[in-house]
Every structure is written in structure tokens, then in C-alpha cells.
N, C-alpha and C positions, 0 to 999 in steps of 0.2 A: 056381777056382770057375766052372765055367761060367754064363756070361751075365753073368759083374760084370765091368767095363770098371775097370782101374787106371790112374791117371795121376796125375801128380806136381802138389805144390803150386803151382811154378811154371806151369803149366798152370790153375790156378782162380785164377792174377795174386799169387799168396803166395812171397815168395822161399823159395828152401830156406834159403838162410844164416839168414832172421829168423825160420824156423819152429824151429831150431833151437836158436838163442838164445833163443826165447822156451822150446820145453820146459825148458832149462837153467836158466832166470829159476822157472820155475813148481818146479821138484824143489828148486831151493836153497829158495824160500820155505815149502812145505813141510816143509824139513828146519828151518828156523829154527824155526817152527812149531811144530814136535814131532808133526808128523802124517806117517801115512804116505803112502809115494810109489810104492807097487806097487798091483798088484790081483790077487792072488793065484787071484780065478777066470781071469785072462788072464796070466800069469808062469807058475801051476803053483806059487809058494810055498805054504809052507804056512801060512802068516801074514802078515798085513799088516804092513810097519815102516818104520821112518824109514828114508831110504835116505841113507848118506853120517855126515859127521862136524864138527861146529864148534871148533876149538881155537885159543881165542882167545891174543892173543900176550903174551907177556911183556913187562910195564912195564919200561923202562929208567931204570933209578936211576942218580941223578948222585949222587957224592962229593964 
């Protein structure tokens, strides 16, 4: 795009590691959530949905 200047987080003082752990932190809470975590005018889906899966663990029973 001419005349838009790109530069990285690190560059506006934002680590890239905790920009990325934070998107990671925001798409898990959403999926707990049960909301979605696309935006289909910017993806291209054809639908917005929860993105990911929670599979909670098996109780271990004692004998």
C-alpha cells in the first residue's frame, strides 16, 4: 500500500513475545467463552465461530 509505513511492535516499545501471548490469552478466553474468534469480513470465512476446542480431563478414581 503505498504511503503506509509498516513496523513492528517492538518498534511502538510492545514486545513481540507478549504481543503474542497476549493474542493467544484473548482467542483462548473467547473460546471459553463460547464466542467467536474470527472475523469473517477479514479471514474470508463464511461464518463467524469459536475457534479451537475445551476437553476437560478425566477424574481419576481411586480404588
Amino acid at each position: 500500500m503505498p504511503g503506509i509505513e509498516v513496523s513492528t511492535t517492538d518498534k511502538a516499545g510492545i514486545s513481540g513475545d507478549d504481543m503474542e501471548a497476549l493474542a493467544f490469552a484473548w482467542l483462548a478466553w473467547r473460546t471459553l467463552a463460547g464466542l467467536p474468534g474470527n472475523l469473517p469480513s477479514v479471514t474470508g470465512a463464511t461464518e463467524a465461530s469459536v475457534l479451537g476446542a475445551i476437553y476437560p480431563a478425566n477424574p481419576i478414581t481411586q480404588s
